[in-house]
N, C-alpha and C positions, 0 to 999 in steps of 0.2 A: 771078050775076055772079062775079067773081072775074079771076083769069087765066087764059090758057091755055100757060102756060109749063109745060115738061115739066125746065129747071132747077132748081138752087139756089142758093139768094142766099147770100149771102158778107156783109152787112153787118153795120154796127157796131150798137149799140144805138139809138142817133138816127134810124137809117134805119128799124128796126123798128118804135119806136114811133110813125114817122110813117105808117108803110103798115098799124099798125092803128088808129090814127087813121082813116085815110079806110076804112077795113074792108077791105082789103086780103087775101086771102089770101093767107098766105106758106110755101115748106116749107123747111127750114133742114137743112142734111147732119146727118147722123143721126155721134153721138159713136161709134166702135169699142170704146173703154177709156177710161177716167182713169185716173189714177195719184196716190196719196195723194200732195201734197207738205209740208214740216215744216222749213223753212228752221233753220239749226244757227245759233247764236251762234259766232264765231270765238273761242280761244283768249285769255289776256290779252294783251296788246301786240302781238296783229295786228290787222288790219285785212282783212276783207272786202271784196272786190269782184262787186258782182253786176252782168254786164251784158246789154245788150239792143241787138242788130243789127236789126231788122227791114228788110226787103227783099220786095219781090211780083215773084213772079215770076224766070225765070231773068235778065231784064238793067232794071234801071228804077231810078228815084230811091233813093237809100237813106240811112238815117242812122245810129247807133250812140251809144248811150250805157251809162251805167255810174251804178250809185252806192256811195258805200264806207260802210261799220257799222266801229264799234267794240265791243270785246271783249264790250259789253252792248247792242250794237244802235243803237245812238244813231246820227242822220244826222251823220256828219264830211262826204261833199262828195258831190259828184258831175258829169255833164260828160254834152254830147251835141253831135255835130257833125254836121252836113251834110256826105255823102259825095261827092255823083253821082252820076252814074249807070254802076253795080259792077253784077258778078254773087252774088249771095247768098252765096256762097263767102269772096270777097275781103271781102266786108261785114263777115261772122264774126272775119275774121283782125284786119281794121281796127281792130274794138271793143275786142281784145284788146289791140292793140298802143297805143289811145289811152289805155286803163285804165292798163296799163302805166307809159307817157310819164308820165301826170298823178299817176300812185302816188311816180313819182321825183321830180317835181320839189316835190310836197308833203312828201317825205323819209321816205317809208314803209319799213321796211325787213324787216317782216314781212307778205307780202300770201298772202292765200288769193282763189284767182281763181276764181268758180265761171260758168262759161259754159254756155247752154245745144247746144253743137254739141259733139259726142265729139273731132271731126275735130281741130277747131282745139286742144283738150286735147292728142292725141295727138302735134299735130306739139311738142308741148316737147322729146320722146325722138329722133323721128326729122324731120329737118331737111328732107327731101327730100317731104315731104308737102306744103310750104309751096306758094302758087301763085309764080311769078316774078316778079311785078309787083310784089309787097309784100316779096320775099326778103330784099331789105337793110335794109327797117323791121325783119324780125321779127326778124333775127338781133341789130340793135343791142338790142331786148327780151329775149332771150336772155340777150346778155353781162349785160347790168341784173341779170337773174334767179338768175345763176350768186353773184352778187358780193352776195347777200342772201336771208334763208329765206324761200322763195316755194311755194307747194304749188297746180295745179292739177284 
C-alpha cells in the first residue's frame, strides 16, 4: 500500500503526524544546505526588530509580523496584520514598513531591523528598488529612519 504519487508534500507537522498515523507513506523535498543561525542581542538602548512576512506563492493571502527584544532580549511587543491578497515582494516591503510605523509610535528611537529578504534591506540606500504601490508608505519609513539611529 502506500501512494502513488511521484510528488512532494509540503506540509506542516499536523499534517505529518496524521499521514503517519494512518501509515501513510510520505517523501518530503530533500534540504540543499542549512545554515548555522545565532540570533545577536542588540546593543543597550536599542531595540531589535525581527520580522516575518510569510506569503505562498507569487499572488495569495498574506500576513506580516514582527516582534521587538530589548538590549538583553526580553519580549517589549510585537504586531501582526492581515494583508490581502499581495505578491510576496510587496508582503516583505509591508512587514518592514508596519515594524517601522509601530517602532514610532511606541517611541523607539534606536531600532536594529533584521529582515529575512536582502532586497527589502537593500532598498534603504537605493529608493528606486521599492515596488510602486507601497512607494509613499516606504518613503514616509525612510524620513522616520533618517530622523533616528536605525541600522538594517
Amino acid at each position: 500500500m502506500g501512494n502513488s504519487s511521484k510528488s512532494y508534500m509540503t506540509n506542516d507537522m499536523f499534517d505529518l503526524n496524521l499521514l503517519n498515523f494512518f501509515y501513510i507513506n510520505t517523501r518530503s523535498e530533500k534540504f540543499l544546505h542549512s545554515l548555522p543561525f545565532k540570533w545577536e542581542f542588540p546593543s543597550p538602548c536599542w531595540v531589535k526588530i525581527n520580522t516575518n512576512d510569510p506569503a505562498r506563492g507569487s499572488l495569495g493571502l498574506a500576513t506580516c509580523g514582527g516582534i521587538f527584544h530589548g538590549s538583553i532580549g526580553e519580549f517589549i511587543g510585537g504586531f501582526s496584520s492581515f494583508i490581502d491578497i499581495q505578491i510576496a515582494l510587496v508582503v516583505k516591503f509591508y512587514g518592514v514598513i508596519h515594524a517601522i510605523k509601530e517602532a514610532k509610535t511606541m517611541g523607539f528611537t534606536c531600532l536594529w531591523l533584521e529582515c529575512d529578504f536582502a532586497f527589502v534591506c537593500a532598498a534603504f540606500t537605493a529608493k528606486t528598488n521599492v515596488p510602486w504601490i507601497i512607494r509613499n508608505r516606504w518613503n514616509s519609513c525612510l524620513n522616520y529612519c533618517e530622523k533616528i539611529r536605525s541600522c538594517a
